[in-house]
DRENSE-763270 format. One line per 5 residues: number of its first residue (from 1); their letters; for each residue x, y, z of C-alpha. Coordinates in steps of 0.5 Angstrom, whole numbers, plus 500, padded with zeros to 3 digits. Layout:
N
NUM> a> X/Y/Z; ...
END
This chain:
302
1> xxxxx> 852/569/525; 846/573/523; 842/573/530; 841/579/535; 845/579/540
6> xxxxx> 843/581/546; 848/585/551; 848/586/559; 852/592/561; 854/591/567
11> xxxxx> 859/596/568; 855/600/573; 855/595/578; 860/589/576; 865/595/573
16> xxxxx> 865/601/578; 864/596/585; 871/594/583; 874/601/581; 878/604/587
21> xxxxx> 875/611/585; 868/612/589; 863/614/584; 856/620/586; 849/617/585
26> xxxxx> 848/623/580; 854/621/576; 852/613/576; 845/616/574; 847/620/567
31> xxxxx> 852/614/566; 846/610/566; 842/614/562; 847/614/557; 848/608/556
36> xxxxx> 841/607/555; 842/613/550; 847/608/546; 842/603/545; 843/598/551
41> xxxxx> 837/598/554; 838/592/559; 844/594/565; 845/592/571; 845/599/575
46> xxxxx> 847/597/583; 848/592/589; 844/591/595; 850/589/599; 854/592/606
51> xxxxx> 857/599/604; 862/597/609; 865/592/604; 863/595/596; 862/603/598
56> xxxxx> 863/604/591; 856/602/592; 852/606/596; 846/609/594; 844/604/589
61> xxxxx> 837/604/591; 836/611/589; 839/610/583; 835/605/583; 829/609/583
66> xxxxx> 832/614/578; 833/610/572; 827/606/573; 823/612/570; 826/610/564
71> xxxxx> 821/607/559; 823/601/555; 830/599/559; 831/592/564; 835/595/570
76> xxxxx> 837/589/575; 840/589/582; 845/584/585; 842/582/592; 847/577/596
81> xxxxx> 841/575/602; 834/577/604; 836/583/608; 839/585/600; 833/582/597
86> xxxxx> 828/586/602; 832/593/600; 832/592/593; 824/591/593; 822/598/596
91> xxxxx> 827/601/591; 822/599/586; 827/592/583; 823/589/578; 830/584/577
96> xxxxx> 835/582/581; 841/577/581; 844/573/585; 850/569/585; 855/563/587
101> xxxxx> 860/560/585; 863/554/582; 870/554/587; 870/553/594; 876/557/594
106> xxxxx> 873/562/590; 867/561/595; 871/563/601; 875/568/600; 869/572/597
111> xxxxx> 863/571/602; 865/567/607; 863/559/605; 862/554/602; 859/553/595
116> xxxxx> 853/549/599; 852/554/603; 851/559/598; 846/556/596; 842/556/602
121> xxxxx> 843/562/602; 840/564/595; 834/559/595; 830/564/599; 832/570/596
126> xxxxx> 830/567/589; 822/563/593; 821/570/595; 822/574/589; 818/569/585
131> xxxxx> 813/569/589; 813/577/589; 813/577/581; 821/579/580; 825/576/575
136> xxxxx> 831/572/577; 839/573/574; 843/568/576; 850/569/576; 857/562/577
141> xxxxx> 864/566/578; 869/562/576; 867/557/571; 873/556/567; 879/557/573
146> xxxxx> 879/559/580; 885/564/583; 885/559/589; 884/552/586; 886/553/579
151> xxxxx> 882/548/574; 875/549/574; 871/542/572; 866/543/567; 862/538/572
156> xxxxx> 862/543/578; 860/549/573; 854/545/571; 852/543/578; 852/551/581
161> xxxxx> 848/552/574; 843/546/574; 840/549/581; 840/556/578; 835/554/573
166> xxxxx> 831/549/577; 830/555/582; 827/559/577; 832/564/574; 830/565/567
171> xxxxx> 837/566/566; 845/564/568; 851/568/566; 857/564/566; 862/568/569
176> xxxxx> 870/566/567; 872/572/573; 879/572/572; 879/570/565; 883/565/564
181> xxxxx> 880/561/559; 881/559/551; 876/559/546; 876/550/546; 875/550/553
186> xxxxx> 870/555/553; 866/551/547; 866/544/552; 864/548/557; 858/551/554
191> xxxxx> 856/544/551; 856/541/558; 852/547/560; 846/546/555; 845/539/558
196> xxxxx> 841/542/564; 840/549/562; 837/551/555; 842/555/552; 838/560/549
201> xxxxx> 838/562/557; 845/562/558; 849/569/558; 857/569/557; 860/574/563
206> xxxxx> 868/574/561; 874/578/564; 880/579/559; 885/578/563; 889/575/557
211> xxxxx> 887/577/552; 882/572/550; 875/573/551; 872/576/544; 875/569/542
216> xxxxx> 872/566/547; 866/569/547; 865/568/538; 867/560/540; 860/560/545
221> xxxxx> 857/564/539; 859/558/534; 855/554/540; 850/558/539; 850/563/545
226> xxxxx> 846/569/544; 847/573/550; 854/577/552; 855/581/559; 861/587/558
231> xxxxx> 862/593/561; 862/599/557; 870/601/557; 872/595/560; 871/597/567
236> xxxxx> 872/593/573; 877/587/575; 877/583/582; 879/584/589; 879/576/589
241> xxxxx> 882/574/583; 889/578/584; 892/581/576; 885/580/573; 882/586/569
246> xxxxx> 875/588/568; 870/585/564; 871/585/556; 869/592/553; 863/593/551
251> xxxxx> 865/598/545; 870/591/543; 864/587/544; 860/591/539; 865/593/534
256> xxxxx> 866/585/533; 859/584/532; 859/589/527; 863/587/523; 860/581/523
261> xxxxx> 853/583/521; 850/581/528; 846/586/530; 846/589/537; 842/596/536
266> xxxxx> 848/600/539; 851/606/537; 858/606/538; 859/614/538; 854/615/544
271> xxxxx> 857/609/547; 865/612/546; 861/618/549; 859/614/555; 865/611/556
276> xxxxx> 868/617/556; 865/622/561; 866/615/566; 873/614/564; 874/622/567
281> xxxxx> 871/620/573; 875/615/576; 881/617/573; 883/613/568; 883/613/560
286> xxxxx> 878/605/558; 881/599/557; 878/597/551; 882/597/545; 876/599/541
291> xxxxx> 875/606/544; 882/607/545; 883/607/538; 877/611/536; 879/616/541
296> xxxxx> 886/617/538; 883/617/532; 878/623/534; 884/627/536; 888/627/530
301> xx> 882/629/526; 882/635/530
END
């Protein structure tokens, strides 16, 4: 457990798309920088998607623009169709992902089609930034239950799974979007995983609906993950997955790590700061047990 862990913070995108307030390209922009300030230099920073349906992602290509003058820093974009694909290219994208999922319940409901269809979808998005140089993420919602479905087969995680990585993403995260899962389930499902994906390009996405996701994300730890996607204060949530709160916090995240002697190269105290600032803007103090005991423990101190 002495390994480096890499984190992908993803509360600018998959944390504020979910948040009901609406965050201004300038404050998207320093939260970023902040982030990348704390030390967490691969963020996931917009969405190309219909500002009809995720306004809170609005502007992400100028945001885009803004942070990509940051040495040193991985800056990826969700992109759902070509249209999205050719708008992220002229903001400069150097990454982008791309997303399905492993329940046709969940499928419907969050974009309109089956599992299938989504993968037609996606096919030529990823062909095309193959072809133009760009680095594809892939991304599988529901892997370990389903809002519409319930259980979730470790077999149709592994099917969406295995045609990400034979397209040519150079990673998958697996996505346990209403954060259901248990420690066991979430080793089985990684070993399932590994049979058609190496897991040194697997990432871990939970959500800590009930609590479970630091143990669950240690069980893939022992299983010998490396990568962690979390949102700095726990932001986020999911229309589609009612009850569901947002992705683990990445003060939490760091905090195990740690304490475990994994390094991470970031700082909590710039983190905390981060958090902090975005926490004020949409109007509610973080999620995240770490920053909340840390930020009681400032005010006491004072």
């Amino acid at each position: 457990m002495s390994d480096q862990v890499r984190i992908v913070e993803v509360g600018p995108r998959d944390g504020l798309q979910n948040e009901k307030a609406q965050v201004t390209v300038d404050a998207r922009v320093a939260f970023i920088e902040a982030l990348l300030a704390a030390g967490l230099h691969t963020v996931e920073v917009g969405a190309f998607v219909s500002p009809k349906a995720i306004p809170q992602m609005v502007g992400s290509d100028e945001v885009l623009r803004r942070v990509s003058r940051h040495a040193g820093g991985e800056f990826h974009v969700l992109v759902p169709n070509e249209k999205g694909y050719e708008a992220a290219r002229a903001a400069g994208a150097k990454v982008i992902a791309v997303f399905g999922s492993a329940s046709e319940g969940f499928s419907r409901a969050n974009i309109n089609c089956s599992v299938a269809e989504s993968i037609e979808r996606f096919k030529p998005v990823i062909a095309r930034a193959r072809a133009d140089g760009l680095k594809v993420r892939g991304y599988v919602s529901c892997v370990l239950g389903c809002p519409y479905d319930g259980e979730v087969k470790p077999k149709a995680v592994v099917d969406v799974a295995r045609v990400l990585w034979d397209l040519g993403c150079y990673e998958v995260s697996l996505g346990d979007t209403i954060g259901v899962g248990t420690p066991t389930k979430a080793r089985e499902l990684l070993r399932a995983v590994t049979g058609h994906v190496p897991m040194a390009n697997l990432s871990m996405h939970f959500h800590d609906t009930y609590g479970q996701a630091l143990s669950n994300l240690y069980a893939g730890m022992e299983e010998g993950c490396r990568v962690i996607d979390s949102a700095a204060g726990g932001l986020g949530g999911c229309p589609y997955a009612p009850g569901a709160t947002g992705n683990v916090a990445t003060e939490d995240v760091v905090y195990m790590l740690d304490g475990m002697g994994v390094a991470t190269g970031v700082d909590m105290t710039k983190l905390l700061r981060a958090t902090n600032e975005i926490s004020k803007l949409i109007g509610r103090p973080p999620v995240s047990r770490v920053a909340a005991a840390l930020n009681a423990k400032q005010r006491a101190n004072r």
